[in-house]
C-alpha positions as CSV (number, residue, x, y, z in Angstrom):
1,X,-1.6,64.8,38.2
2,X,0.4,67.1,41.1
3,X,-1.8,66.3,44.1
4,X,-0.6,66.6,48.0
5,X,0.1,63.3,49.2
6,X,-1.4,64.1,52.8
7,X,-4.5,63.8,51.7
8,X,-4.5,60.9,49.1
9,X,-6.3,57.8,50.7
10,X,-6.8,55.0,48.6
11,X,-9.2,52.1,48.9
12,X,-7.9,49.2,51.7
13,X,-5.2,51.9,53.5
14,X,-4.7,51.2,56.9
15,X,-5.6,54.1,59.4
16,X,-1.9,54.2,60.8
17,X,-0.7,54.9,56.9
18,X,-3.1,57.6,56.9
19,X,-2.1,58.7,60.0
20,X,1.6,58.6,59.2
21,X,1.2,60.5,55.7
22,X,-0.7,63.2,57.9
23,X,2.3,63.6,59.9
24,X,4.4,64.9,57.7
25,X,3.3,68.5,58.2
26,X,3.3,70.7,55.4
27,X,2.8,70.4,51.9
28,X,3.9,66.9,50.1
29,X,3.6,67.4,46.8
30,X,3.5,63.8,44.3
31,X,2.8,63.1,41.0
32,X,0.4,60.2,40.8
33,X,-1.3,58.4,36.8
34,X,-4.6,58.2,36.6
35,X,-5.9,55.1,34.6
36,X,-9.3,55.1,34.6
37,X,-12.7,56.3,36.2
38,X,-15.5,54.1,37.6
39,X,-18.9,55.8,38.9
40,X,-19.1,53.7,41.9
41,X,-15.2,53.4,42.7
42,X,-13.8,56.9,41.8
43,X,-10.2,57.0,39.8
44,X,-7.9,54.3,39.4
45,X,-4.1,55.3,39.8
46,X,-0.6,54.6,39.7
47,X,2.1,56.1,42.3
48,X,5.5,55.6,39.9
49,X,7.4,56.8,43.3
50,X,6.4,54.0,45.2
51,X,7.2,50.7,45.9
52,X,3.9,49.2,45.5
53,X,3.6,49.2,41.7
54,X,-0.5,48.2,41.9
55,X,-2.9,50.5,40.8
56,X,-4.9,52.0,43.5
57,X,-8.7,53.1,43.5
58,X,-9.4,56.8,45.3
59,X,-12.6,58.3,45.5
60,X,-13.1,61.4,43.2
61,X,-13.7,63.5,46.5
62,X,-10.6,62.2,47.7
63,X,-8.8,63.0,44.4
64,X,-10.2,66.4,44.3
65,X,-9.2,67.5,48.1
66,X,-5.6,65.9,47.4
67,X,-5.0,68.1,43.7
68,X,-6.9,71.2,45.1
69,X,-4.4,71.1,48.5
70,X,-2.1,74.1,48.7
71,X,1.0,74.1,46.9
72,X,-0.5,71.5,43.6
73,X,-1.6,74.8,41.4
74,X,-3.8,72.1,40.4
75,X,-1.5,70.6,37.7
76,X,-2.6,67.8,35.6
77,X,-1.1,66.7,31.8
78,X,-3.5,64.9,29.8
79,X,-2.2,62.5,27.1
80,X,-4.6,61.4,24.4
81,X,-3.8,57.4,24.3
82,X,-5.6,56.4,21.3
83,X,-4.4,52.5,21.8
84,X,-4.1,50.8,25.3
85,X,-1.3,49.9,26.9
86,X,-1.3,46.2,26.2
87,X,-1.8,47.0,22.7
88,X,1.5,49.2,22.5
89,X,3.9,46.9,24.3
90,X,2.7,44.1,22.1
91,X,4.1,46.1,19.4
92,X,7.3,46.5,21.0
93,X,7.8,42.7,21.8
């Protein structure tokens, strides 16, 4: 998913992060995996741009204000996964 990394917060960032990422001024558009959905924690994600490797919870309201910015054209790719991830790399070992 194309979202605008401005306005993605995830759950546990510090307010000088956020404050940092709002700096950057204009548009900063990022490609971020989405893993899951929990009602009461929103999306769970992965940044494959960043250091920090751990998935991350957002709220969906957060989400949706980050991938509706200016600039995403609101793009997402969905890919069907019909076996998890742990099941597929136990086939490769």
């Amino acid at each position: 998913m194309l979202v605008d990394l401005r306005f993605l917060v995830f759950e546990g960032e510090s307010m000088l992060e956020i404050t940092k990422k709002r700096l950057i001024g204009s548009y900063a558009g990022h490609y971020i995996l989405l893993l899951r959905f929990d009602n009461e924690k929103g999306f769970e994600y992965i940044d494959p741009a960043s250091c920090d490797t751990r998935p991350k919870w957002t709220e969906a309201s957060t989400l949706d204000k980050a991938r509706k910015a200016e600039g995403t054209d609101e793009d997402v790719i969905v890919v069907q996964n019909a076996t998890s991830f742990s099941e597929q790399y136990d086939r490769m070992i």
